[in-house]
N, C-alpha and C positions, 0 to 999 in steps of 0.2 A: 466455625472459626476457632484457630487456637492460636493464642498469644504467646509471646510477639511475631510467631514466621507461624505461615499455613504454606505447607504447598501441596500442590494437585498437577494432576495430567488431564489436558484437554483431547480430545479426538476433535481435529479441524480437518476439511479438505485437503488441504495441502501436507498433511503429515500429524502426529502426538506434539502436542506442544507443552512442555513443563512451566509451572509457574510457581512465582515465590510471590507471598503478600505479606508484606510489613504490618503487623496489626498492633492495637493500641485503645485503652479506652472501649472494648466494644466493636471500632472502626477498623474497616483495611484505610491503611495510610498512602499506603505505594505497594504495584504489582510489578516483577518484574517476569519476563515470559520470555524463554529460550525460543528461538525461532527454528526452521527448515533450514539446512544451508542455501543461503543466496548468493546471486553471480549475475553477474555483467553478460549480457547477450549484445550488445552494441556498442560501441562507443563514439560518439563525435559520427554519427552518421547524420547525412544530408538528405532529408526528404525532398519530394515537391507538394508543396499543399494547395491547392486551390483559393485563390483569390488571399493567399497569403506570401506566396515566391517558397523560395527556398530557407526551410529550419534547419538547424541543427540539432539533434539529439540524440541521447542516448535510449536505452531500453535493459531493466533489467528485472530481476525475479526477485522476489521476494515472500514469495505464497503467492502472486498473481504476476503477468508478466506488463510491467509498466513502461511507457514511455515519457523520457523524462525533460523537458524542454525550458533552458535558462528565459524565463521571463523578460529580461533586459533587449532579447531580439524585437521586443513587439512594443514602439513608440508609444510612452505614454499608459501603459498597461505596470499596475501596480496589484500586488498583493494585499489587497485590503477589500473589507465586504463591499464596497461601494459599486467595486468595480468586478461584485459576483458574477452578473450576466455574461460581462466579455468574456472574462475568466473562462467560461461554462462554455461559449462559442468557441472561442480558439483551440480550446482543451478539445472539445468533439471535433474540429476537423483536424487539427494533430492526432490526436488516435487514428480516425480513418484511413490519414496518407499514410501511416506506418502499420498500418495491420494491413494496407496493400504491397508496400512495399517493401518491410522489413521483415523476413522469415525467423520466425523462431520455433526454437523448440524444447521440451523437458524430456530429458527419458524416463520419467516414472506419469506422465500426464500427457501420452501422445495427442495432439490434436490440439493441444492447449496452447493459444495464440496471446496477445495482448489484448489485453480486456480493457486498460484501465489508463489513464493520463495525468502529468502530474505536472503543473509547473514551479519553475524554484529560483530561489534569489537570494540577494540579501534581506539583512533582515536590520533595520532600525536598533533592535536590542542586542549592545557591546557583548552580551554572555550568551549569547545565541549564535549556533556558526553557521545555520541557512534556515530560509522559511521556503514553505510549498503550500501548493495550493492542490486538494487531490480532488479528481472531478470524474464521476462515476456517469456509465449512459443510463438516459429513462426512456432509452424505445429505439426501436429500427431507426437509423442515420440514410439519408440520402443526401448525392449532393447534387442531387436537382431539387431539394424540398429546403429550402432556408429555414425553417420552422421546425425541422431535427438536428440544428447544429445546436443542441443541448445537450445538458446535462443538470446532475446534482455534486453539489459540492459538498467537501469530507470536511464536518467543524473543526477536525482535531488533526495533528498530523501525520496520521494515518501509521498504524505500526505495523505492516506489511508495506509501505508507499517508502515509510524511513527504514526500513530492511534494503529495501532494492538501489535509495537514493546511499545509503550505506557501499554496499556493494559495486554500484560505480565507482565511488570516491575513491575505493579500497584500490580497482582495477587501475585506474590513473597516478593510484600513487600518492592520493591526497590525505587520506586516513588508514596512519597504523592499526595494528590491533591493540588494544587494551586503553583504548584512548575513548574518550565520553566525548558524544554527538549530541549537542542540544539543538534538535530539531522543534521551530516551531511551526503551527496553523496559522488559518488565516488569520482565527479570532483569536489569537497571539495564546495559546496553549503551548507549553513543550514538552515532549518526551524524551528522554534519554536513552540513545543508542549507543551502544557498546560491540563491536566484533570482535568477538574471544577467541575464535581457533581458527585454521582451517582446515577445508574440506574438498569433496572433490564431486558435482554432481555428471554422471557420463564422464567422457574426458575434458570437463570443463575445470579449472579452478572456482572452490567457491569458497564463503567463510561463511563460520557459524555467527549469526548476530542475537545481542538479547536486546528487550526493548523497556523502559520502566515511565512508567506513567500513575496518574489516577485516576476515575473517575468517579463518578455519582448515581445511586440508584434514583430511580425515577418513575419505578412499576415494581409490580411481581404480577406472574403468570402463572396461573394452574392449570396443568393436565390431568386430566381423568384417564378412569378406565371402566366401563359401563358393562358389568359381568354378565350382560346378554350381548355383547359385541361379539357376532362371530366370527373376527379377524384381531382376535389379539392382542398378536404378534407382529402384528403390522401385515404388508403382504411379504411373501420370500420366493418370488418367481424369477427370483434375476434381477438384476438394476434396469428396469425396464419402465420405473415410474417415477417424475418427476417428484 
């Protein structure tokens, strides 16, 4: 660490990702992290869901390809922990109906579909302009097994989840660039989103977003290297292992 600003370059799946950390005392205070350019893959489309009728949503990129669904459509369904489980249900069969029927695609990540579901709303707090809720899968989906319309939910709001709910906004019309997004979680955390430039991924419009948050350490991990290991270097036959 070096005081007051550290910054570093991440190697993430989805591209080199730059970071600034506010430091102070010791502590990082705030990290803010330039992202991949994101873009709008959908807008205002209309799925069918099963034993839900007709949503409407969006879907967009942001390091993974999200689908993005106003809460307000689902009577009685609030953004708040109480109401994790439904959250978690509705989330997993909105992903399904839109990874069957919404095509996407990246041209630097052929094959790469929507992975991931988000829903959003209002948010309780005046200095807050939306909350979401981001809900990740934990195993093969069926919809003949009602006991895989699960998931796990993201405590925080997700800084690839508020990339992409960025990049809708942007697409719509609703956020300029250089304007501060205070997205929060469910457990009322926020981060602040900013789209700085723009960009062009394929022939898509995209912009560049940063995202600024903090967190907390909670571990440390140690890897070894065991000088009778006779691999390494890891393996190098290809990407051929998970």
């Amino acid at each position: 660490m070096q005081e007051p600003v550290t910054e570093l370059v991440l190697e993430a799946p989805a591209g080199l990702i730059r970071v600034r950390a506010e430091c102070a005392g010791g502590k990082v205070k705030s990290v803010t992290f330039r992202n991949v350019p994101a873009f709008a893959a959908h807008l205002d489309a209309e799925i069918d869901v099963p034993h839900l009728g007709r949503v409407r949503v969006d879907v967009g990129w942001g390091g993974m390809f999200y689908v993005i669904a106003d809460v307000r459509q689902f009577k009685g369904l609030e953004l708040k922990p109480e109401h994790g489980g439904e959250i978690a249900r509705i989330s997993s069969m909105i992903r399904e109906a839109a990874i069957e029927q919404l095509p996407v695609a990246h041209p630097d990540y052929p094959g790469v579909g929507i992975t991931i579901s988000q829903l959003s709303g209002p948010s309780e707090d005046p200095q807050v302009d939306w909350k979401n809720a981001v809900t990740m899968a934990t195993g093969p989906f069926s919809w003949d097994d009602p006991s895989t319309w699960t998931g796990a939910l993201d405590r925080c709001p997700c800084g690839t989840g508020t990339c992409a709910k960025m990049a809708v906004l942007h697409a719509k019309g609703e956020l300029p660039l250089e304007r501060d997004f205070r997205h929060q979680g469910i457990l009322g955390t926020v981060f602040t989103g900013r789209l700085v430039e723009r960009a062009t991924v394929g022939d898509r419009d995209a912009v560049v977003p940063t995202i600024s948050g903090r967190s907390w350490i909670y571990g440390f991990n140690t890897l070894v290297l065991d000088p009778e290991d006779p691999l390494p270097n890891g393996y190098t036959m290809g990407d051929i292992w998970a």
